[in-house]
KOLRO-663664 format. One record per residue (C-alpha): x, y, z; residue in one letter; residue number from 1. Coordinates in pm, whole numbers, plus 32768, in hexadecimal, padded with zeros to 4 digits. Each point is the difference from the previous one (the first is absolute). Layout:
> c1; c2; c3; rest; nr
> X; Y; Z; A; NUM
...
# end
This chain:
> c1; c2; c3; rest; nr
> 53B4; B119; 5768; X; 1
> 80BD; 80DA; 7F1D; X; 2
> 817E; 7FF0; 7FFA; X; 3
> 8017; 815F; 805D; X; 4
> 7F48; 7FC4; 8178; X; 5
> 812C; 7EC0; 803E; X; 6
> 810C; 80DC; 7F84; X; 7
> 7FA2; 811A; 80F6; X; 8
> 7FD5; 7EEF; 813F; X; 9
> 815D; 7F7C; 7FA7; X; 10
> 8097; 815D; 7FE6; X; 11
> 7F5F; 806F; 8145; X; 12
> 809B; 7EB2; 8085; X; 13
> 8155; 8012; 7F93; X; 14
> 7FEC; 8192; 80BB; X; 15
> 7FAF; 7F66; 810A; X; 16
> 810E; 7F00; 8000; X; 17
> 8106; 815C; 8007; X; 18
> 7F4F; 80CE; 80F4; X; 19
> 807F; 802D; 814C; X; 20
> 7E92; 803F; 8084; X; 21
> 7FAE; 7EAD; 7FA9; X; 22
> 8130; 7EF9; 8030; X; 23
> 815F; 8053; 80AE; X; 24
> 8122; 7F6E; 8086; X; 25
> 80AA; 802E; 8147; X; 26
> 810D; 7F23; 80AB; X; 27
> 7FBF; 7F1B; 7EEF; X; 28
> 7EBB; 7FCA; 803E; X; 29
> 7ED2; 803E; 7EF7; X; 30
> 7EE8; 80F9; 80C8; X; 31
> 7EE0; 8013; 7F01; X; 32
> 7EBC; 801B; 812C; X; 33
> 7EFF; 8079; 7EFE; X; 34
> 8042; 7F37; 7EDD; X; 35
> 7F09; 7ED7; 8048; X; 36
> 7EFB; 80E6; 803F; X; 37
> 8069; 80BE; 7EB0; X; 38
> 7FFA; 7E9B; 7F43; X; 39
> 7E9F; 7FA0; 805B; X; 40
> 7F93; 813E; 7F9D; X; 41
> 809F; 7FDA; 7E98; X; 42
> 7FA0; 7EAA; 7FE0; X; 43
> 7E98; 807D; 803D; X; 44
> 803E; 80F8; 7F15; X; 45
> 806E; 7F11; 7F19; X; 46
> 7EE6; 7F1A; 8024; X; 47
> 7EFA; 812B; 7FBF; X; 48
> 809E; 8074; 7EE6; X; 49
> 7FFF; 7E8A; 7F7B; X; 50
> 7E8C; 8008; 801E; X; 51
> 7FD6; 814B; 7F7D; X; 52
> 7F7C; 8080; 8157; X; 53
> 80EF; 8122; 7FFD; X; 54
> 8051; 8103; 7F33; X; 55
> 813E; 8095; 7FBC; X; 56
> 7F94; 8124; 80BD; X; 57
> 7FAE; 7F54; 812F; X; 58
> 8172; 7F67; 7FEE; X; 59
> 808B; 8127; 7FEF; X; 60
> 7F7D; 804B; 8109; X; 61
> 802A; 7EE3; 80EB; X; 62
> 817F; 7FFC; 7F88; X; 63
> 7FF5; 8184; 8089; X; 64
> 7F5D; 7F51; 814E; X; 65
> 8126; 7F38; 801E; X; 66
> 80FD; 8118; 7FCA; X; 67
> 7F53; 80B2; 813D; X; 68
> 801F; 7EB7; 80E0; X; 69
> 8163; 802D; 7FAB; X; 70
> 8035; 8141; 805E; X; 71
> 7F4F; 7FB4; 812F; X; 72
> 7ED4; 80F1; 7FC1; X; 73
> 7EEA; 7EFC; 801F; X; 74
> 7FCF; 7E79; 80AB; X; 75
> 7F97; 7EF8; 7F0D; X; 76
> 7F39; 7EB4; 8060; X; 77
> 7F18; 7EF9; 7F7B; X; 78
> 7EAE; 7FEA; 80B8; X; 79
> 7F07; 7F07; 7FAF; X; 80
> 80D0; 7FEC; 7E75; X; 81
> 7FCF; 8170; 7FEE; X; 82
> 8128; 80E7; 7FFF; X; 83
> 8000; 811B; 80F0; X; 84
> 80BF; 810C; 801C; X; 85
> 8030; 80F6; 8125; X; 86
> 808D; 8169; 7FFB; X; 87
> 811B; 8005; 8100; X; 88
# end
């Protein structure tokens, strides 16, 4: 996998880290309710960009996926190791 396709997973990452979307605090206590479903997704990314399965395309646009579960516009689940995603 070229260098370029890691950089862009651990930049994506690190946004998510800030966003309020994602991961926030309140009465000292960490809320982040869609961030395990966002980390299987990116480790499955990961993996199929590993074994040149995926494009950078394609990760673009799964990473564009994940910016609409955030914002609430769609529902994201595994079903039988597939990834589905529902408009809201």
């Amino acid at each position: 996998m070229g260098d370029y396709r890691l950089t862009a997973i651990k930049e994506f990452l690190k946004a998510l880290l800030s966003d309020p979307r994602c991961m926030h605090v309140e009465d000292n206590v960490v809320h982040c309710n869609k961030l395990f479903v966002i980390n299987s997704v990116m480790k499955w990314i990961y993996n199929n960009l590993l074994s040149e399965d995926m494009t950078i395309d394609s990760m673009r646009n799964y990473l564009l996926v994940i910016n609409d579960y955030l914002d609430d516009k769609i529902e994201l689940s595994w079903e039988e190791g597939e990834l589905i995603y529902k408009t809201k």
